[in-house]
C-alpha positions as MATLAB code, in Angstrom:
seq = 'XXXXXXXXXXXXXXXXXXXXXXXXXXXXXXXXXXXXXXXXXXXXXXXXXXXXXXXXXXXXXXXXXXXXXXXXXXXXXXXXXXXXXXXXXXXXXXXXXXXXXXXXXXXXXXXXXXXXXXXXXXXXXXXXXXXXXXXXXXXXXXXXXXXXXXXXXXXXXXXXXXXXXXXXXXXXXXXXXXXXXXXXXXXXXXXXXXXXXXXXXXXXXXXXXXXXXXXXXXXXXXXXXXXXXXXXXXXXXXXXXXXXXXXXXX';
ca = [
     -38.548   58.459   33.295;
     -37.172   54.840   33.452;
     -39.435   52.472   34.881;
     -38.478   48.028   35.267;
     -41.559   45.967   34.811;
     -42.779   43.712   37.935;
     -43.786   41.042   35.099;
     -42.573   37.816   36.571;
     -42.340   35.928   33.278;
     -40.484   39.181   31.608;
     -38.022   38.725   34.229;
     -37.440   35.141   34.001;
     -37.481   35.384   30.033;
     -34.974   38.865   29.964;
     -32.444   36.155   32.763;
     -32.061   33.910   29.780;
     -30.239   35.733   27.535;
     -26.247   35.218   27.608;
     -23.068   34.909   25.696;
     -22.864   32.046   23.399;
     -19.747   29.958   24.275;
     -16.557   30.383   23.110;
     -16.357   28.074   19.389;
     -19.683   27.258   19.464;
     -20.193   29.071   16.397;
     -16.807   26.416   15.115;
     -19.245   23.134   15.907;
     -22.070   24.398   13.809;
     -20.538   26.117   11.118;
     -18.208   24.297    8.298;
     -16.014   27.011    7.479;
     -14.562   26.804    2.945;
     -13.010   29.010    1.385;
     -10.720   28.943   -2.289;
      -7.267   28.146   -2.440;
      -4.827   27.042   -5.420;
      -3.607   23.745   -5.320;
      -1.717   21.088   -7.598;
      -5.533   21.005   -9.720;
      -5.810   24.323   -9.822;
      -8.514   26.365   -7.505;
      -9.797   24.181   -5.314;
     -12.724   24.962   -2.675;
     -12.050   23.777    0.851;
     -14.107   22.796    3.871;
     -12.794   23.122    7.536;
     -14.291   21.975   10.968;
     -12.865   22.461   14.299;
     -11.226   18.910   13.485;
      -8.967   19.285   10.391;
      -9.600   19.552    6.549;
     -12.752   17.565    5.987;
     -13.605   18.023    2.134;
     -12.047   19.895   -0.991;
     -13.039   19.490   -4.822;
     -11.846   20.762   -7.903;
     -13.580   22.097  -11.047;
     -16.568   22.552   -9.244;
     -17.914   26.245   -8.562;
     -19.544   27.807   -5.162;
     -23.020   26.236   -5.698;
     -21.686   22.755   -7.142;
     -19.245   22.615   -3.929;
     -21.561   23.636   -1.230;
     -24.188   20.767   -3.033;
     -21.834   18.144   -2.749;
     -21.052   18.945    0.684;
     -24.234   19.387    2.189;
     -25.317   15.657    0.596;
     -22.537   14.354    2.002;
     -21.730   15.499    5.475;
     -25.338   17.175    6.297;
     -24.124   20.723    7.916;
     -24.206   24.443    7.228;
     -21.346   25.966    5.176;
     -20.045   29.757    6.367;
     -17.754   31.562    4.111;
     -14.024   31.888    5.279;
     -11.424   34.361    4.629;
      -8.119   32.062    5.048;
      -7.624   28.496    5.390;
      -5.340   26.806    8.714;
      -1.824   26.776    9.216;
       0.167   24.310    6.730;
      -3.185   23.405    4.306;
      -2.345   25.867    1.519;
       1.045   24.532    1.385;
       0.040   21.144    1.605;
      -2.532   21.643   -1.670;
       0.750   23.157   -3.515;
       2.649   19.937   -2.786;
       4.893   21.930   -0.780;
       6.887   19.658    1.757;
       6.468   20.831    5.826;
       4.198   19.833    8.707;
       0.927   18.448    7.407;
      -2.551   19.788    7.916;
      -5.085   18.373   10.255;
      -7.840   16.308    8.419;
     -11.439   15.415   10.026;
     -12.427   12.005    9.019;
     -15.059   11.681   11.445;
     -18.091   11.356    8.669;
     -16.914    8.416    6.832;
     -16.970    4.420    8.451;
     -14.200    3.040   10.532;
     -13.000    1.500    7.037;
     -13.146    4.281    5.447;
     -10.960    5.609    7.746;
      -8.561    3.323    7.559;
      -8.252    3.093    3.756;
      -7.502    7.004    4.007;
      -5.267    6.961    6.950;
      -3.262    4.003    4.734;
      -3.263    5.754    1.687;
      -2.144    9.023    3.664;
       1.447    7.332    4.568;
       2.362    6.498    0.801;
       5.418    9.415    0.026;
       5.777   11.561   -2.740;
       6.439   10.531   -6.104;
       5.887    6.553   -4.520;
       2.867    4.578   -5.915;
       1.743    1.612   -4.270;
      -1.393   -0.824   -5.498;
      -4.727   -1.118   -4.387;
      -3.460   -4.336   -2.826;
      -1.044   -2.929   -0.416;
      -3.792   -0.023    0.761;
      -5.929   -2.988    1.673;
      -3.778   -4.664    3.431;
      -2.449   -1.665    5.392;
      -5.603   -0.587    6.256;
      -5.772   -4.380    7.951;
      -8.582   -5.507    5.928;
      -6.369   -7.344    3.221;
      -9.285   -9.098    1.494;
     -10.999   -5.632    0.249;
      -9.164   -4.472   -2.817;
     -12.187   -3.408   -4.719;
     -14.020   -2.020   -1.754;
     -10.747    0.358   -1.535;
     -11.397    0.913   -4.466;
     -14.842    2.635   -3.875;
     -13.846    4.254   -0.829;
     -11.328    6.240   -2.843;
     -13.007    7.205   -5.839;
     -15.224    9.199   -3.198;
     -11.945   10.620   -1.449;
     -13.215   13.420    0.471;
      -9.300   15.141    0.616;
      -7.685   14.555   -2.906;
      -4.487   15.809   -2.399;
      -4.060   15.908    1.271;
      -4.718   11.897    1.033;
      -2.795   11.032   -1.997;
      -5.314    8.710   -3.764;
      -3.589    9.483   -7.169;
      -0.202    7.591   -5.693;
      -2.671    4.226   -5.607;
      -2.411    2.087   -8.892;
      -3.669   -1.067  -10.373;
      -1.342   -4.259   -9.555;
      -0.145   -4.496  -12.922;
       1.463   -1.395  -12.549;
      -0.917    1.029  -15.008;
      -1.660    4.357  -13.379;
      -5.566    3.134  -13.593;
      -8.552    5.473  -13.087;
      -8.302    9.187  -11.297;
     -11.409   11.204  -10.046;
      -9.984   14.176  -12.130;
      -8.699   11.786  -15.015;
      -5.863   10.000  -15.638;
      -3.864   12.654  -16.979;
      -4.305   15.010  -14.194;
      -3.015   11.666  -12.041;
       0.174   11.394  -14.429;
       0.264   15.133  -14.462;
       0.284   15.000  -10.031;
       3.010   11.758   -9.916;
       5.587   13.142  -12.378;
       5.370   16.996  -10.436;
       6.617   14.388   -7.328;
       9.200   13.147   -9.343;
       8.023    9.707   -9.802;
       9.859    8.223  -13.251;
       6.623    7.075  -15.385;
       8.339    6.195  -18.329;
      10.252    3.699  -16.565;
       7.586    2.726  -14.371;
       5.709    1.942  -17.312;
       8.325   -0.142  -19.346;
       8.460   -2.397  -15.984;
       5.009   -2.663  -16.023;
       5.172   -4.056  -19.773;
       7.692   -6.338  -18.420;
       6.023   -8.098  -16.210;
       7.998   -6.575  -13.429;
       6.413   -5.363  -10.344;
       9.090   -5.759   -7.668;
      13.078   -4.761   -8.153;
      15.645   -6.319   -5.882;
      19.151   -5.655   -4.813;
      21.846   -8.173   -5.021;
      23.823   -6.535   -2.507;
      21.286   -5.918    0.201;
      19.296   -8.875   -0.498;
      16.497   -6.454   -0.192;
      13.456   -6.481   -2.594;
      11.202   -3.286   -2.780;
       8.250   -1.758   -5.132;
       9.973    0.130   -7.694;
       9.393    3.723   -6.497;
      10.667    2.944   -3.144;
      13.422    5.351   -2.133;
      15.478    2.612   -1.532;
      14.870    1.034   -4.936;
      16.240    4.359   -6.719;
      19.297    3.630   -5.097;
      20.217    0.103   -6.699;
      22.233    0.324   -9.933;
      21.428   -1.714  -12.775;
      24.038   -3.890  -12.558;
      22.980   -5.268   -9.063;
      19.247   -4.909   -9.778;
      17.144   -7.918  -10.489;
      13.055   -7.587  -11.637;
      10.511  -10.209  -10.098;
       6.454  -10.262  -11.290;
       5.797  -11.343   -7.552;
       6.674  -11.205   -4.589;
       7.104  -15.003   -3.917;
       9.070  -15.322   -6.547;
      11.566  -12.577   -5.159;
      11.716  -14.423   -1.542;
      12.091  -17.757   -3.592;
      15.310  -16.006   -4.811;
      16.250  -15.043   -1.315;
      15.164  -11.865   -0.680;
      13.461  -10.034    1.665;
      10.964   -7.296    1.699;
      11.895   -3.782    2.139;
      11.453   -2.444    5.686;
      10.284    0.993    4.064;
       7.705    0.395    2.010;
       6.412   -3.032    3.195;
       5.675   -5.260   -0.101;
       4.619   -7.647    2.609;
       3.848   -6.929    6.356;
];
């Protein structure tokens, strides 16, 4: 025998009950997961945004520390990552993951977002980060912002060097960060010999062009039409101009 209770607040309590909307579980829950990257397993943290944290040599409990300090939210377990990240974390050229940098400060952002556009097997200094990022005057504060970089890898903070042209310091060491740049192809013996030289700029006497030396179009100038400046005023005292393609100067 079935029988409905007349209970008025039964009723109005039994009327609340309903389907939790679509990818609300998505705005609560960070989703991570392990993948293999560059450094080896990684552990990786996804919103609804994009990519918003990964670390390496860390395990379960170390990673979901870190990111609950950090970013204050609950951490679910994952079974794969989004389109184009695991490829992304093998170096692997193609479209490029979405990345959630809503946590950090609007400079923050900006450092990462500049630091994001340098290409593989290209270093650039702090100098030009700061400057990109529009706030020219912060070197060391870029500095800071990406020795914390929440996305190593997907925001290539080991393509940033000191303006002397050493590799300079690495959140995973600097031999993981010479390990990273030579798997791009970048040339660190010679990099380093025109460091020891003094040289931090290489021009073309046929373009009149003057460009960081791991510039794409710096590869391209022989050595018999290539000429080394320390700075970049001398180089424009000499009559060149700064590359178009990666912007010594804006």
């Amino acid at each position: 025998m079935t029988t409905t209770s007349s209970d008025p607040l039964l009723t109005a309590l039994a009327g609340l009950g309903t389907t939790a909307p679509a990818g609300l579980d998505d705005r609560v829950f960070t989703r991570w997961t392990t993948a293999s990257s560059r450094l080896g397993d990684v552990r990786v943290a996804v919103t609804a945004d994009g990519v918003q944290f990964v670390r390496a040599d860390v395990d379960d409990d170390a990673f979901t520390a870190e990111y609950r300090r950090r970013f204050a939210r609950p951490l679910r377990h994952a079974g794969r990552l989004p389109a184009g990240v695991a490829p992304s974390l093998l170096g692997r050229a193609g479209a490029r993951p979405d990345l959630d940098l809503g946590a950090g400060s609007a400079f923050a952002r900006d450092v990462l977002a500049a630091t994001g556009r340098i290409p593989a097997g290209q270093v650039r200094p702090y100098a030009w980060v700061a400057r990109e990022a529009g706030h020219p005057a912060a070197v060391r504060a870029v500095g800071t912002v990406l020795a914390r970089n929440p996305l190593p890898l997907l925001v290539p903070c080991h393509r940033v060097i000191r303006s002397d042209g050493a590799l300079g310091a690495y959140m995973y060491g600097p031999d993981r960060k010479a390990e990273l740049l030579a798997g791009e192809g970048a040339d660190l013996a010679e990099l380093g010999s025109l460091a020891r030289a003094g040289v931090h700029y290489l021009a073309s006497d046929t373009t009149g062009i003057v460009c960081f030396p791991t510039c794409r179009d710096a590869r391209r100038i022989t050595r018999a039409h290539r000429h080394g400046f320390t700075t970049l005023d001398d180089a424009r005292r000499a009559g060149y101009r700064p590359c178009r393609t990666c912007r010594p100067a804006a």
